[in-house]
Steps between C-alpha positions, in 0.01 A plus 500: 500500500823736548545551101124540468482784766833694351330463129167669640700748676719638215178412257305737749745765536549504125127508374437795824754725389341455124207618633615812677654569170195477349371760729765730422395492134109540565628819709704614191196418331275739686801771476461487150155537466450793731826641274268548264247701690756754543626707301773726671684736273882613559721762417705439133726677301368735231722368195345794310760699735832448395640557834270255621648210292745268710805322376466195421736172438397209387651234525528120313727211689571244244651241467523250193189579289565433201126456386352799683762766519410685152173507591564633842739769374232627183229484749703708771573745210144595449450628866299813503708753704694831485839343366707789766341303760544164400806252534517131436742296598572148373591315792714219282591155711544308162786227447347467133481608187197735556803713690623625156119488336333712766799719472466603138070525564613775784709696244221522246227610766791759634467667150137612564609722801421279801718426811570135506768348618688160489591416801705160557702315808796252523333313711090455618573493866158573663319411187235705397538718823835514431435681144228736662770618788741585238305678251320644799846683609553680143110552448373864431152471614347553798256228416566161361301275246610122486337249259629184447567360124175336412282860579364719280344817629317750329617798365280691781579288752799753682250758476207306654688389814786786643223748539455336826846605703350853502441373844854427677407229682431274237828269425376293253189430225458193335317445242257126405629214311309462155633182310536511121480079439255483750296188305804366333446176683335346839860587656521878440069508557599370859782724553260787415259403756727497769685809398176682473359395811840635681476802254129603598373357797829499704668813383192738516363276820830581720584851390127660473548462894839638540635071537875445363471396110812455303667610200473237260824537356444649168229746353532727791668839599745602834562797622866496491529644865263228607745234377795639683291572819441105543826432426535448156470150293619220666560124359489285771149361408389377163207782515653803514229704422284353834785543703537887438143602459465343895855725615314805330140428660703443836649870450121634447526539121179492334423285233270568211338170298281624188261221381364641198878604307598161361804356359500235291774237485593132404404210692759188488408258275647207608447350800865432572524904454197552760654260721832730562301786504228327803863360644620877562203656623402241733870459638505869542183550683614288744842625496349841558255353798823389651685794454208764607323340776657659772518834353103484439424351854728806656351757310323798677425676153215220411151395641464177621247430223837633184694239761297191401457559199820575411595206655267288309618660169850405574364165589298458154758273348502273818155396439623256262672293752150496723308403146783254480488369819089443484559353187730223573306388849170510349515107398613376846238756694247345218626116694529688852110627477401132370725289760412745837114565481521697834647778327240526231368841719824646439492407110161655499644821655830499242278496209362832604836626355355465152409838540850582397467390176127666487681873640753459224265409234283817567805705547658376179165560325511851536789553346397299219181752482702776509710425188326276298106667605233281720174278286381143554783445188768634698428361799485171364859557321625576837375157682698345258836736493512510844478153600739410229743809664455334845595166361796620288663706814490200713658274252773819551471414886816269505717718281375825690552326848869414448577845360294645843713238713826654416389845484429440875800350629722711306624292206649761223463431167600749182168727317435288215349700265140381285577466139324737301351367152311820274217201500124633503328278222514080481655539162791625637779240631674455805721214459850661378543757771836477603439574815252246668664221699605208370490299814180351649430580884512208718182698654348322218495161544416547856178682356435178276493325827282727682258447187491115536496550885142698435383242265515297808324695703208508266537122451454516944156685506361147305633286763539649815234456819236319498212669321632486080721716564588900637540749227499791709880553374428409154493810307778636706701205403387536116595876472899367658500218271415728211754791618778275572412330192500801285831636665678154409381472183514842362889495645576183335378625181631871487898263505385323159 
């Protein structure tokens, strides 16, 4: 009875602190909504006023990308703003041959009048943050842009977003994810979802009530004194960008998140792509949980209420490893609950936290109205994406867990950067980009386990008790067989 009682314990624990989670979203839920209620206006820059328009930066750390960097540079190009306040610096990483490519683009741009500048290291120590310190030192603006390689903002899109550091407080605006290959496949239609749901409900939900949000790394603007206040980029974690938008928040900086100024960029393709991108950000939230904790707890500058759920943000990636941990002990609870009938009451009690999946389905289903509109038709698409989401993410549970694992005890790893590909229609191939890895992830064939591992759990509900049979499980145990499945597969087959 002693391994029984420690797999209800941490199967307990686990599926509790899923369902506080879940609380934390239907609260970010109910932030959003009354966002919308209010409207409060702030102070902005009249660009009509010359003296009124701010320098600006802008900034694009690369790094090998050879298939998006023309693109990048011609789309940069076309940025609508007075060209004596405007700089752009390259920020140049490349071992490649893009180095000498992306050099010869910047000359030809140079000839129409604007400020851009290739910028390149001996060396990528730091990484990404690295490049932004350095080309942060030599920067004329007192603002700073950064997009990564695969965006593509409007031409308007400077003027729509640093009218709002009229007000000094504000540190930093960022600006909502569009995605230009959003329906290139069920892989980029799932990345969407999640993105969106982070980019609508979470974003607006925490900073519509004053909550710490982050900078998402890209399609955003710093105030340059705001960077250096919080102690400038650092590259200790593998999310840079979380790390310093918590220093800055911690120092009172403001931070601005505008929901209805898109900027559309590429989704990865291939799932051995999203995998190193899912890798990173997981690893780093974690890292960044580990590395902020104390500094939140301590804080006298934050309500209890910014406290929690800043703590839960920095915890987002950890949920994984609880979904994980549910996941695997659900087939021996399934033989626990069958084999020990005097704990049916507490059985009966534990499925009351279905309501998790119910708070995240009508959370999730607002964002979904919010971008795609409401109807019966909608609402029925939805069912289907979001179920097929849920069962797609855990099938990431394994992968996700390890990568949260060592982000908590401290492993370091080097920022592996997510190929880019210039994909948005099916037509368009994949398969010769130089830069995807060769190797399969032993994560892999532990996920083809996993899979067969669920098939026998759905094989138990036909043979376990003694009434035909207990399929409480059994749709829980479907969506992991499918998601592990699908993972597993789709890996195998992205190495062909």
């Amino acid at each position: 009875m002693i391994l029984e009682t420690i797999i209800i314990v941490i199967y307990t624990t686990a599926i509790v602190l899923i369902f506080m989670y879940s609380l934390a979203q239907l609260n970010l839920l109910f932030n959003y909504l009354s966002s919308k209620k209010t409207n409060k206006d702030c102070e902005t820059f009249d660009l009509s006023k010359s003296e009124e328009v701010p320098f600006v930066t802008i900034q694009l750390p690369v790094f090998n990308e050879m298939y998006v960097m023309d693109r990048l540079l011609d789309n940069i190009a076309l940025i609508d703003y007075p060209k004596d306040k405007l700089e752009i610096q390259v920020l140049d990483d490349s071992t490649d041959e893009t180095l000498e490519t992306t050099k010869q683009h910047i000359n030809k741009i140079k000839v129409t009048g604007l400020d851009i500048k290739h910028i390149t290291r001996t060396d990528r120590t730091g990484f990404k943050a690295g490049a932004l310190k350095a080309g942060l030192e030599i920067a004329k603006g007192e603002f700073i842009a950064i997009f990564d390689a695969d965006f593509l903002p409007e031409p308007n899109w400077l003027k729509r977003t640093i009218l709002y550091f009229k007000d000094p407080q504000i540190g930093v605006v960022q600006t909502r994810w569009s995605h230009i290959n959003r329906n290139y496949s069920l892989l980029t239609k799932i990345q969407a979802f999640a993105l969106d749901a982070h980019f609508t409900l979470e974003q607006v939900g925490r900073n519509s009530k004053g909550h710490f949000i982050n900078f998402n790394g890209t399609a955003g603007i710093w105030r340059k004194e705001c960077i250096i206040d919080a102690g400038n980029w650092e590259g200790d974690t593998l999310t840079e960008d979380l790390d310093l938008s918590y220093r800055a928040q911690l120092k009172n900086w403001k931070f601005k998140y505008l929901e209805d100024v898109e900027t559309p960029a590429e989704l990865p393709v291939v799932i051995s792509a999203a995998r190193s991108q899912q890798f990173r950000w997981n690893k780093g939230g974690a890292e960044n949980f580990r590395k902020m904790l104390k500094r939140v707890i301590k804080s006298k500058n934050i309500s209890t209420k910014t406290k929690i759920h800043g703590l839960l943000h920095l915890l987002n990636s950890t949920m994984f490893l609880n979904i994980f941990i549910v996941a695997v002990l659900s087939i021996p609870m399934l033989y626990i609950k069958n084999e020990y009938t005097h704990l049916r009451f507490y059985f009966y009690f534990m499925s009351f936290f279905v309501l998790s999946t119910l708070i995240f389905f009508v959370c999730y289903w607002f964002m979904y109205k919010q971008i795609y509109g409401g109807g019966f038709r909608k609402f029925f698409n939805y069912v289907g994406m979001f179920f097929t989401f849920f069962s797609i993410a855990m099938g990431f549970s394994l992968h996700n867990s390890i990568a949260v694992l060592e982000g908590h005890i401290g492993k370091r790893s080097e920022f592996v950067r997510t190929p880019k590909f210039n994909i948005s229609t099916i037509k368009d191939s994949w398969k010769g980009n130089k830069y995807l890895r060769k190797k399969l992830s032993p994560h892999v064939i532990l996920e083809g386990i996993l899979m067969l591992y669920f098939a026998f759990g759905l094989y138990s509900a036909f043979i376990v008790g003694d009434q035909g049979g207990d399929f409480g499980l059994f749709p829980f145990h479907l969506m992991l067989f499918l998601g592990f499945g699908y993972v597993f597969f789709k890996s195998l087959s992205s190495k062909i």
